[in-house]
C-alpha positions, 0 to 999 in steps of 0.5 A: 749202284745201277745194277742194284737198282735194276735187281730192285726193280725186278724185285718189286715187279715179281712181288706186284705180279705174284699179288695180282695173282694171289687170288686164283693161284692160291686155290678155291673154295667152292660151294655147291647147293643143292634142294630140288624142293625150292628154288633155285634147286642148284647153285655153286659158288666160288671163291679166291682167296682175293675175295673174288669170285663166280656165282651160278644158280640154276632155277627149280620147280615154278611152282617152288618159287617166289612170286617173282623170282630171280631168273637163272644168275651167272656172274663174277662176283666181289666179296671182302677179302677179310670174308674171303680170308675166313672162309680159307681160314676155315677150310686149312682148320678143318683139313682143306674139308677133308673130313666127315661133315654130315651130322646124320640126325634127324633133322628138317632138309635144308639143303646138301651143301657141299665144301670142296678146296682144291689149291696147292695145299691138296685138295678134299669135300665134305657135304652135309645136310646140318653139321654137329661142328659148330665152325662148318655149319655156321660157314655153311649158313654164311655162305647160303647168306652170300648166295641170297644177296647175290640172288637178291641183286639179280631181283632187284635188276629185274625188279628196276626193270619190270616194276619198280613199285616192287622194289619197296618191298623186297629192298624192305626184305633185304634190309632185314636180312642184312640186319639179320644176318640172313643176308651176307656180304652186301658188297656183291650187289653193290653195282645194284644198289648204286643205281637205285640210290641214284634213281630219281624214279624209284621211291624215296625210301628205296634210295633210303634204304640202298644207300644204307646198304651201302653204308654197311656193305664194306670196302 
């Protein structure tokens, strides 16, 4: 009886360290943008199956950006792992992206946007300015949307910081655009709009409208 015990026991020690690891283990997906005419002009982003992550931007051309931009961003990242889950779902559909991606139309520039997986299924990359399939084009849309909030955080941050008369504005944009869809995955940012819910010294609608956010970001 004992003996039995101790092999469940170990049993259940595996299966808990195999899922703290499910994320990083189990391959990546990786995103890399890049349009030298905007700003940021080049970002990555990574994802584990777990919903964690890493986002990286790099700022462009001055002239190119907003008013007040966000400056250059390298942090971890959580998304949902139901997000997560779709975009692997994706990537195995269309053979870990190793597939021709690039519709070659003419069509407005928006932006190289390249797929990679590199996980213990193999490996491949396909990169497209604009994707006749409708899966890859519309994962490549929600992905840019990911890389938006994360942006938007880091402006909201330095907004908090410099001038909290702007945060009206741009908490009015990103709740647009969470509407929208021009916005994904709220969740990232949550640290963010934590703070500005709770700050007394920020406008009401500002707390209004981050707790809203909130509501709407996912677990």
């Amino acid at each position: 009886m004992r003996a039995a015990r101790l092999t469940l026991l170990i049993a259940a020690a595996f299966a808990v360290g195999a899922r703290g690891q499910a994320g990083p283990s189990a391959g990546a997906v990786i995103v890399d943008f890049t349009n030298p005419g905007i700003s940021p002009s080049h970002w990555t982003l990574t994802l584990h199956r777990d919903g964690s992550g890493h986002f990286h931007s790099e700022r462009g051309d001055p002239s190119a950006s907003q008013e007040f931009d966000a400056p250059n961003v390298d942090r971890e990242i959580q998304l949902t792992a139901d997000y997560a889950e779709h975009v692997f779902q994706m990537a195995q559909r269309h053979n870990w992206f190793n597939e021709e991606c690039e519709s070659h139309l003419k069509v407005a520039f928006q932006g190289w946007k390249k797929l990679s997986y590199k996980g213990p299924e193999g490996q491949g990359t396909c990169t497209f300015n604009y994707s006749q399939d409708k899966e890859i084009q519309a994962l490549g849309d929600s992905l840019v949307g990911v890389a938006e909030t994360v942006r938007e955080g880091a402006r909201l941050e330095m907004l908090l910081q410099h001038d909290r008369l702007g945060l009206d504005r741009e908490t009015e944009y990103l709740t647009d655009g969470a509407k929208d869809g021009r916005m994904q995955q709220i969740c990232a940012i949550r640290e963010i709009l934590e703070r500005l819910a709770e700050d007394p010294e920020v406008l009401d609608r500002v707390r209004k409208r981050a707790r809203f956010l909130l509501a709407h970001a996912g677990s």
